[in-house]
C-alpha positions in Angstrom: 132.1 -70.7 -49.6 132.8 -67.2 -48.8 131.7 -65.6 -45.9 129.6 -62.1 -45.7 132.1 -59.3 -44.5 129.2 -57.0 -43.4 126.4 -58.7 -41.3 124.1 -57.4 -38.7 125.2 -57.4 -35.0 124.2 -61.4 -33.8 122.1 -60.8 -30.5 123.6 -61.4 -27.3 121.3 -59.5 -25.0 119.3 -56.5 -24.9 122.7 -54.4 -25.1 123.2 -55.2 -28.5 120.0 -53.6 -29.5 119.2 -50.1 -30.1 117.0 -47.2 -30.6 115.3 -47.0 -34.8 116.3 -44.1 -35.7 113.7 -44.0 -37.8 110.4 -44.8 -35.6 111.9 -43.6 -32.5 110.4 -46.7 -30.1 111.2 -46.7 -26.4 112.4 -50.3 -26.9 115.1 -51.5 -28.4 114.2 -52.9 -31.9 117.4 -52.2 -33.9 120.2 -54.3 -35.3 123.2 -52.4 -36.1 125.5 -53.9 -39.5 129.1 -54.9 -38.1 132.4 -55.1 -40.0 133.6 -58.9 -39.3 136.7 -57.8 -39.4 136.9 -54.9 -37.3 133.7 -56.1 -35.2 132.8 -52.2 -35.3 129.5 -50.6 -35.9 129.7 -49.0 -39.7 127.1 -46.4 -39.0 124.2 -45.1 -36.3 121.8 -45.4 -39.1 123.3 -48.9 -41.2 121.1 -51.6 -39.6 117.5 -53.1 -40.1 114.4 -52.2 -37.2 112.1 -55.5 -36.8 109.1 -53.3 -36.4 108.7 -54.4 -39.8 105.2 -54.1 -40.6 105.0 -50.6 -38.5 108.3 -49.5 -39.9 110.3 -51.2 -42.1 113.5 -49.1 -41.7 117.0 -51.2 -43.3 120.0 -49.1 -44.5 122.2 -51.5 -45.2 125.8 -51.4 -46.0 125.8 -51.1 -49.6 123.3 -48.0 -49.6 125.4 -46.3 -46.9 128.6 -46.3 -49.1 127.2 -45.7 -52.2 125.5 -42.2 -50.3 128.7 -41.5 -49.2 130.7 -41.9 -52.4 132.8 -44.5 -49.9 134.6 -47.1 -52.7 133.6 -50.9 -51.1 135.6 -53.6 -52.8 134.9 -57.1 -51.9 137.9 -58.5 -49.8 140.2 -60.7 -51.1 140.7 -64.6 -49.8 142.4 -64.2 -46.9 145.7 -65.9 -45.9 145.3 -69.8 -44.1 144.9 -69.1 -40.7 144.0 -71.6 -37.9 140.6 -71.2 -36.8 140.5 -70.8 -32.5 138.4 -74.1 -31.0 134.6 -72.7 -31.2 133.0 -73.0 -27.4 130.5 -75.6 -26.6 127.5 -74.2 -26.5 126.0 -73.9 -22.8 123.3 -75.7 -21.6 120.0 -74.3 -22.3 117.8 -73.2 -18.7 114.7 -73.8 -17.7 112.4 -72.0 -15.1 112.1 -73.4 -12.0 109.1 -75.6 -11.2 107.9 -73.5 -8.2 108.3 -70.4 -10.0 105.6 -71.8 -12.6 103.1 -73.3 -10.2 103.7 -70.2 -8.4 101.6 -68.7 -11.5 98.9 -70.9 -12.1 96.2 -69.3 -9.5 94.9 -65.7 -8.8 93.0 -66.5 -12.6 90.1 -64.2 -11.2 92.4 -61.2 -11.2 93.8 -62.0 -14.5 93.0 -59.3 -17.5 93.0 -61.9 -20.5 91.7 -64.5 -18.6 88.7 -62.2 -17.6 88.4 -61.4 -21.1 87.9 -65.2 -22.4 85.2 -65.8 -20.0 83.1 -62.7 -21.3 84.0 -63.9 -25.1 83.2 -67.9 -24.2 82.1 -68.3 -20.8 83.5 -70.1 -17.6 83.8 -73.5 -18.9 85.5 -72.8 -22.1 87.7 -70.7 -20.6 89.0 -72.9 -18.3 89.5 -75.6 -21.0 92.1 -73.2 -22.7 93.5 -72.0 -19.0 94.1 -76.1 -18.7 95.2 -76.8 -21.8 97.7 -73.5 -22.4 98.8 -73.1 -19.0 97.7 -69.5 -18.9 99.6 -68.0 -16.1 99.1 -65.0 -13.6 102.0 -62.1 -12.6 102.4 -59.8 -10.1 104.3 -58.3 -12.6 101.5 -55.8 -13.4 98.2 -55.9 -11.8 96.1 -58.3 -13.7 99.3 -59.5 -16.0 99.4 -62.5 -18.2 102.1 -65.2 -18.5 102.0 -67.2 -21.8 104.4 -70.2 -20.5 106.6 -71.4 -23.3 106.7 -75.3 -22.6 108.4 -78.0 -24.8 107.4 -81.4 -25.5 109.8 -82.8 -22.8 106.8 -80.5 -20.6 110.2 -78.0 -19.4 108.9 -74.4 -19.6 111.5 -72.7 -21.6 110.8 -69.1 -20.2 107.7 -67.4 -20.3 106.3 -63.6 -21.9 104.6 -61.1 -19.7 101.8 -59.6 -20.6 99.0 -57.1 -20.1 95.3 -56.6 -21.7 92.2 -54.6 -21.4 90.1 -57.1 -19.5 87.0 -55.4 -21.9 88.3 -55.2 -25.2 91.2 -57.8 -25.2 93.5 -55.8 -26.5 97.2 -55.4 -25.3 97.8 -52.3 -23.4 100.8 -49.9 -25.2 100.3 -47.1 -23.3 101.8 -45.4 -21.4 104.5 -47.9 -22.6 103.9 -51.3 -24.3 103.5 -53.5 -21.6 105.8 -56.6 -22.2 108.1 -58.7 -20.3 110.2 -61.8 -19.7 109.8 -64.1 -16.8 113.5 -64.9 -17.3 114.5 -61.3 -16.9 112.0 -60.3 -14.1 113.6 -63.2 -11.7 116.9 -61.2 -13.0 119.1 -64.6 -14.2 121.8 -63.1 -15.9 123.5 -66.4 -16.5 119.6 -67.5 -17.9 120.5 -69.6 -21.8 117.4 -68.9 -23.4 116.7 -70.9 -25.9 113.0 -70.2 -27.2 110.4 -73.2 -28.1 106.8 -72.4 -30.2 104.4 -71.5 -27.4 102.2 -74.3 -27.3 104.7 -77.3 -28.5 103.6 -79.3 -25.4 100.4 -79.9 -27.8 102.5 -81.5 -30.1 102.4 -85.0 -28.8 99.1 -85.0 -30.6 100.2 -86.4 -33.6 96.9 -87.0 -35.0 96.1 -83.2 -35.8 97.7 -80.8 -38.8 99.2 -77.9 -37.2 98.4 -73.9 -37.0 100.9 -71.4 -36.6 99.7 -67.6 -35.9 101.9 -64.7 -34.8 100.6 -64.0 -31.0 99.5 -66.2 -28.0 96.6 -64.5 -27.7 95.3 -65.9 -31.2 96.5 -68.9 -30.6 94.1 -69.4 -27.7 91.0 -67.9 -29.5 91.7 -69.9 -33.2 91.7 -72.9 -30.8 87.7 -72.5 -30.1 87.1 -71.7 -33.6 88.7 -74.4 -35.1 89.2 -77.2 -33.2 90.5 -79.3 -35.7 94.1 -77.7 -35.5 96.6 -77.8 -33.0 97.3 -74.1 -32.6 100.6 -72.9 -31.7 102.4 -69.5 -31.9 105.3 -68.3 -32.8 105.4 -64.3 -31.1 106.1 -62.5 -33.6 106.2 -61.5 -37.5 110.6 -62.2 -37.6 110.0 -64.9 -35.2 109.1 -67.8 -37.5 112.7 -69.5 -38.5 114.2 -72.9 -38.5 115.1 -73.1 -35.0 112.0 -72.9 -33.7 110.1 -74.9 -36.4 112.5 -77.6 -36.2 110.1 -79.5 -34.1 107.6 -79.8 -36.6 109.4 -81.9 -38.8 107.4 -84.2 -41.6 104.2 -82.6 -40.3 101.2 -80.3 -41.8 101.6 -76.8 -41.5 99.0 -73.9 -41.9 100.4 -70.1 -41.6 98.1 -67.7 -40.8 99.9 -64.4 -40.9 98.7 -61.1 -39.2 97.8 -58.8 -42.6 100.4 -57.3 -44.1 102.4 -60.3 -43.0 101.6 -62.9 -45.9 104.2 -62.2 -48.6 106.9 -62.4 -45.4 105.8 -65.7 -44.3 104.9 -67.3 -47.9 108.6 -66.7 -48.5 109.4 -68.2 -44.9 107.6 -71.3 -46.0 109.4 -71.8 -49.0 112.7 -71.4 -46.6 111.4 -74.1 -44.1 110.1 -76.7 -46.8 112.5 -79.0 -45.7 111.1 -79.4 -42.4 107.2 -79.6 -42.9 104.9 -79.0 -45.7 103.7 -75.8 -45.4 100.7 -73.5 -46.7 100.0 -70.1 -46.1 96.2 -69.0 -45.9 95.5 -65.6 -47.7 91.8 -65.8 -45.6 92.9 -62.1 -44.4 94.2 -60.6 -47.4 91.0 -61.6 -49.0 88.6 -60.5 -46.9 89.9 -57.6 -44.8 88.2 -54.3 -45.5 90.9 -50.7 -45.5 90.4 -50.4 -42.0 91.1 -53.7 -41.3 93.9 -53.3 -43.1 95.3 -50.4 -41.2 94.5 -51.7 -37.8 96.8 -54.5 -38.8 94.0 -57.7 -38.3 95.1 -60.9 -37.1 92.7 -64.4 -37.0 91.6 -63.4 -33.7 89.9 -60.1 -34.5 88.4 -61.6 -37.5 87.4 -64.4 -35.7 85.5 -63.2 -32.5 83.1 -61.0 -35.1 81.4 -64.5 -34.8 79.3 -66.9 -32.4 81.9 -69.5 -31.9 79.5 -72.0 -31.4 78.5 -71.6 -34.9 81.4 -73.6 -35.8 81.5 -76.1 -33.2 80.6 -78.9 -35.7 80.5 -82.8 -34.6 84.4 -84.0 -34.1 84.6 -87.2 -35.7 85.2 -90.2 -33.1 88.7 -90.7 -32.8 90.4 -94.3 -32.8 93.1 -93.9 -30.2 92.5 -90.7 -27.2 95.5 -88.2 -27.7 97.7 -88.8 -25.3 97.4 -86.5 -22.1 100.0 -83.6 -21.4 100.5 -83.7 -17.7 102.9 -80.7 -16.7 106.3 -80.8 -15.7 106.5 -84.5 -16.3 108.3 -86.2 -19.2 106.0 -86.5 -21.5 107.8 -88.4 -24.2 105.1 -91.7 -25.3 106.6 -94.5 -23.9 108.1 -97.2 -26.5 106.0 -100.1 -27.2 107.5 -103.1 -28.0 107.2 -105.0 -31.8 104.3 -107.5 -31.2 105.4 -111.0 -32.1 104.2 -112.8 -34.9 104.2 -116.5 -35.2 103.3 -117.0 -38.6 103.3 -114.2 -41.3 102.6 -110.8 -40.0 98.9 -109.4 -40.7 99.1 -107.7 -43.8 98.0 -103.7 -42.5 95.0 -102.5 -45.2 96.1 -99.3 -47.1 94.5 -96.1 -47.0 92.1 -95.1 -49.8 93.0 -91.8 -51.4 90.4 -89.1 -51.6 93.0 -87.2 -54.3 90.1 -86.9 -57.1 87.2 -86.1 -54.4 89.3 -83.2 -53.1 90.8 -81.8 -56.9 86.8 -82.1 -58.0 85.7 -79.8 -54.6 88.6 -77.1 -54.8 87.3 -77.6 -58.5 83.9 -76.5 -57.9 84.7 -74.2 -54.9 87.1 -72.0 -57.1 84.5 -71.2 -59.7 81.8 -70.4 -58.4 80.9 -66.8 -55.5 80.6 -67.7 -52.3 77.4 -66.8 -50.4 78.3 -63.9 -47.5 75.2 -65.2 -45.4 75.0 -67.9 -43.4 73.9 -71.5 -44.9 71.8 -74.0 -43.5 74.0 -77.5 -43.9 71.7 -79.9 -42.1 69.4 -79.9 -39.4 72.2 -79.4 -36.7 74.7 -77.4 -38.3 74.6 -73.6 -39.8 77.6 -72.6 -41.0 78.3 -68.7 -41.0 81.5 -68.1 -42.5 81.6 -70.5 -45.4 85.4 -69.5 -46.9 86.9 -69.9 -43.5 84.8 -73.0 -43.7 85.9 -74.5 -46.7 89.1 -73.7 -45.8 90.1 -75.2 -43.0 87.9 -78.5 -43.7 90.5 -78.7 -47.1 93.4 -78.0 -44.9 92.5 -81.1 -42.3 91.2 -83.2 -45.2 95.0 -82.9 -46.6 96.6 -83.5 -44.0 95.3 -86.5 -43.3 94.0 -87.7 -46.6 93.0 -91.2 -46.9 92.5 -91.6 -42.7 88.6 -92.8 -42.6 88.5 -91.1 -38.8 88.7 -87.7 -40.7 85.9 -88.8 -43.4 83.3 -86.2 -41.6 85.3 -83.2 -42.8 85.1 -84.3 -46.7 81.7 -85.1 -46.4 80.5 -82.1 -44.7 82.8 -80.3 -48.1 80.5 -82.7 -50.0 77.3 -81.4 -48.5 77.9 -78.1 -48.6 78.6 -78.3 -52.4 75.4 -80.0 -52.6 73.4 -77.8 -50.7 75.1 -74.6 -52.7 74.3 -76.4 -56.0 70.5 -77.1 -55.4 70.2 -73.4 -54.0 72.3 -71.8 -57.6 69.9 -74.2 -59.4 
C-alpha cells in the first residue's frame, strides 16, 4: 500500500506546534503539513488548527499548490531500499505516588470543588471527590487536577485546571488557564501516554459506558445519571483508537459538546471495531441559538435541573462492583473453574426484551413529548422526559435480557402508560 507523501507534522512536544495563523491563539494549536521526503514544512499557512469548532482553519497541500499554480504529481514507487530497524518504543511514565497524594487535600481551597458543593451539597461532593480523585494545585490558587488513572490504578499524568468557584466555568482570561502535571514537575524525559480520565471506573463491568468531551462533565453527568459509568476523553480531536482501546466489546454512549455530533458520529463509525457505539443528538435537539453559540455541553444542560429529580431507585444489584482502591493493582483476581462431579449445571439463558424495547422506541417516536414535568408514581417525578427516555433505552440495551436491570424497562413501560391515559 502506498504511503501519503504529504502528512501533517506527528507530535513530538509542544515545539512541533505552532501559532493558527488564522485565529491567532496564544497557544500552540497548529499542525504544520511536512514533505516525507524532505521532512520540511511546505508552507507557514499549509496545516490544520484543532480549535475546530472555534476555528476550523486546514489548508492543506493540495489547495496550496493548486493557489500557487505549483504542478504536484504523485511520486513514483520508489527504488527497494532497506528499511533502518524502527526503535522500541520507550516505556510509558507514570507520576510518582507522593506527588499524587501530595494533591488530594487543601479541597476547601479548591475552585471546582467549591463549586460542586454549592450545585450538590457536601456529601455528594465528596462522593465524586472519592470516586474521581479530584486533586488540588498550587499551580494556581484554587487550581484543579483531574488525575488521569488507568485500570492497573497508575496515574498516567494529570490536567491543570482553573474555574470560577461561582459559576463553574473555566477561567480564559487573562490567558486560558491550563496545564500538565507532567510538565509543571518539568520531566523532559516524561513518555506520556494518555488514558480516558476516569478508566479506573472501568472495572465496573456491570454498567454501559458515557464518554463526554471535558472532566468537568464527566463529574456532573455522573449525579444525573447514575446508571452510566462516565468517563472523558478532553477534548473534541481527542476521541481516537488509542484511547478507546480499553473499551473493547463494551456499550458506548457519545455525548458530544454541540457542534461536535457530526465529528464524533463519524468517529464512532471509525471505532466500531472496538465497542458498539451510539451517539446522542439530546443537544442538537433541544439547544436553543444561544445555546448554540455558547457551544453547550451535557453539563450546562444538565445543572438547569434539580438533580434529585432524577435520582430514581437503582435496582439491587447481584454482585457489589468491585472497589477501586488507589495506587494498588486493581486487576480482579482470577477465580478458579469450580469442579463439577457430575454434569455441569446447565446456566438459564437470558430472556430477550427485543420486541418490548422495538414496541417503546415505537410508541416514543410518534408521539410529542410533554416539556413539563410528569408525575410517574407516587415517588418519582420525572422533569426532563427525553433525557429520560433516553438514557433508560440506552441502559436497557446494553444490558438487555439482565433481570437486575428490569426497573429501567418498566419505569419506560410506565411512563408510556401514564402518557397514554393522560393523551386519552
Amino acid at each position: 500500500m502506498s504511503e501519503h507523501r504529504y502528512i501533517l507534522e506527528p507530535y513530538k512536544g509542544m515545539n512541533t506546534r505552532y501559532r493558527c495563523p488564522s485565529c491567532q491563539q496564544r497557544d500552540k494549536t497548529f499542525s504544520l503539513y511536512i514533505d516525507t521526503e524532505t521532512g520540511e514544512h511546505i508552507h507557514p499557512t499549509v496545516g490544520r488548527c484543532n480549535r475546530e469548532s472555534n476555528c476550523g482553519h486546514h489548508y492543506t497541500p493540495k489547495q496550496y499548490f493548486q493557489d500557487n499554480n505549483i504542478s504536484f504529481d504523485t511520486p513514483q514507487p520508489k527504488a527497494y531500499k532497506p528499511r533502518p530497524v524502527t526503535p522500541q518504543p520507550k516505556p510509558v511514565s507514570f507520576i510518582p505516588v507522593e506527588v499524587f497524594k501530595a494533591s488530594l487535600k487543601a479541597h476547601e481551597t479548591n475552585h471546582f470543588v467549591q463549586f460542586l458543593i454549592n450545585l450538590f451539597g457536601v456529601e455528594v461532593a465528596s462522593q465524586l471527590v472519592s470516586r474521581y480523585f479530584i486533586a488540588t494545585s498550587k499551580h494556581w490558587n484554587g487550581a484543579t487536577v483531574f488525575w488521569q488513572i488507568d485500570t492497573q490504578g497508575k496515574v498516567r499524568t494529570g490536567k491543570i485546571m482553573l474555574y470560577n468557584p461561582t459559576t463553574g466555568k473555566r477561567v480564559k482570561e487573562p490567558f486560558n488557564h491550563i496545564n500538565w502535571v507532567h510538565k509543571a514537575l518539568k520531566q523532559p524525559e516524561f513518555e506520556l501516554r494518555q488514558c480516558l480520565f476516569g478508566e479506573h471506573l472501568l472495572i465496573d463491568k456491570t454498567k454501559p459506558l458515557a464518554i463526554v468531551e471535558s472532566e468537568k462533565t464527566a463529574v456532573i453527568a455522573s449525579v444525573y445519571l447514575p446508571q452510566f459509568i462516565w468517563v472523558a476523553v478532553g477534548s473534541l480531536t481527542n476521541l481516537n483508537a488509542e484511547k478507546c482501546s480499553i473499551l473493547k466489546g463494551r456499550t458506548v454512549t457519545l455525548f458530544p459538546d454541540l457542534n461536535g455530533f457530526d465529528k464524533w458520529s463519524s468517529k464512532a463509525k471509525e471505532l466500531s471495531h472496538l465497542a458498539t457505539f451510539t451517539v446522542s443528538d439530546l443537544l442538537e435537539r433541544k439547544a436553543t441559538e444561544a445555546e448554540r453559540k455558547q457551544g453547550f455541553d451535557l453539563a450546562d444542560y444538565l445543572i438547569k435541573y434539580d438533580y434529585k429529580a432524577f435520582a430514581l431507585p437503582e435496582p439491587e444489584a447481584t454482585e457489589p462492583p468491585p472497589a477501586v482502591q488507589p495506587l494498588v493493582e486493581v486487576k480482579p483476581l482470577e477465580q478458579p473453574e469450580p469442579v463439577y462431579y457430575f454434569s455441569k449445571p446447565e446456566q438459564p439463558k437470558p430472556e430477550s426484551w427485543e420486541q418490548d424495547i422495538n414496541e417503546l422506541e415505537n410508541y416514543f417516536a410518534g408521539i410529542a413529548l410533554p416539556t413539563q414535568p410528569v408525575k410517574l408514581n407516587k415517588c418519582s417525578t420525572i422533569t426532563n422526559c427525553s433525557l429520560f427516555i433516553e438514557s433508560h433505552f440506552a441502559t436497557v440495551k446494553a444490558n438487555n435480557g439482565k433481570r437486575t436491570f428490569l426497573p429501567y424497562l418498566n419505569r419506560l413501560q410506565e411512563l408510556k402508560q401514564v402518557l397514554t391515559t393522560n393523551l386519552n
